[in-house]
C-alpha positions in Angstrom: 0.0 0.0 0.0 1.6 3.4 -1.1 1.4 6.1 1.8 -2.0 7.6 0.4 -3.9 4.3 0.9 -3.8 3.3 -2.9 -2.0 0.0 -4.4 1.1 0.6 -6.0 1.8 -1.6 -9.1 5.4 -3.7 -9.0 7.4 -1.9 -12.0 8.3 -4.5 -14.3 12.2 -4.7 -15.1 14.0 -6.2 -17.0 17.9 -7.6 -16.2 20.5 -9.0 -18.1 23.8 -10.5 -17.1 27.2 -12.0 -18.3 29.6 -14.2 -17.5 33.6 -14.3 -18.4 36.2 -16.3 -17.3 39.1 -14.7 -16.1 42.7 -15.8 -14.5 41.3 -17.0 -11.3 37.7 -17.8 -11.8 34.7 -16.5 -13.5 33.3 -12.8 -13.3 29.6 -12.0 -13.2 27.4 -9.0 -13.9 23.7 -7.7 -13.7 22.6 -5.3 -16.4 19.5 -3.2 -15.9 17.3 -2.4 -19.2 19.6 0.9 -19.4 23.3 -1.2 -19.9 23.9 -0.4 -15.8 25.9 -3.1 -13.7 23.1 -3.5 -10.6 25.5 -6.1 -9.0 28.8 -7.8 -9.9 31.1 -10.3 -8.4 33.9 -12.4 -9.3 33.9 -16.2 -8.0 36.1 -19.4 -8.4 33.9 -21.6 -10.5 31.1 -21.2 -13.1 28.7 -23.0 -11.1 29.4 -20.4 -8.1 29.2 -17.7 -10.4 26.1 -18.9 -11.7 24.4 -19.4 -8.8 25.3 -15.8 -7.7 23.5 -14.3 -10.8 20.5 -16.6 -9.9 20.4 -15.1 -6.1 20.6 -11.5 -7.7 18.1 -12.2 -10.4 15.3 -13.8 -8.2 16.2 -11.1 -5.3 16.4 -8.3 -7.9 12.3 -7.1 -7.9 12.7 -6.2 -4.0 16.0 -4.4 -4.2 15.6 -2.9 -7.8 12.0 -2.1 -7.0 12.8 -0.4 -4.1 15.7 1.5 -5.2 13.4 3.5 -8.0 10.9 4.1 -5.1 11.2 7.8 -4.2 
């Protein structure tokens, strides 16, 4: 419920993200629709990495969402 007592409608966004291999590991990144980095990391194997972009992704409508509040 927004302060006024109406609903607010979840924005919709839209993320991308990448994964490189580097010297010691795999690097990952977040895009939001605008070509920002949201979140970044850098982890020892792929299937870390991976997992990483999953946990951003699926936690990305409450933090993303609440960042563009205001």
């Amino acid at each position: 419920m927004a302060v006024d007592g109406s609903s607010e409608m979840q924005e919709q966004t839209s993320l991308a993200y990448s994964l490189s291999q580097i010297e010691t590991g795999w690097r990952w990144s977040v895009y939001d629709e605008d070509g920002v980095v949201v979140a970044g990391g850098a982890d020892p194997s792929r299937d870390v990495a991976q997992a990483a972009v999953e946990r951003t992704l699926s936690a990305a409508p409450q933090t993303i969402g609440l960042a563009r509040i205001g």
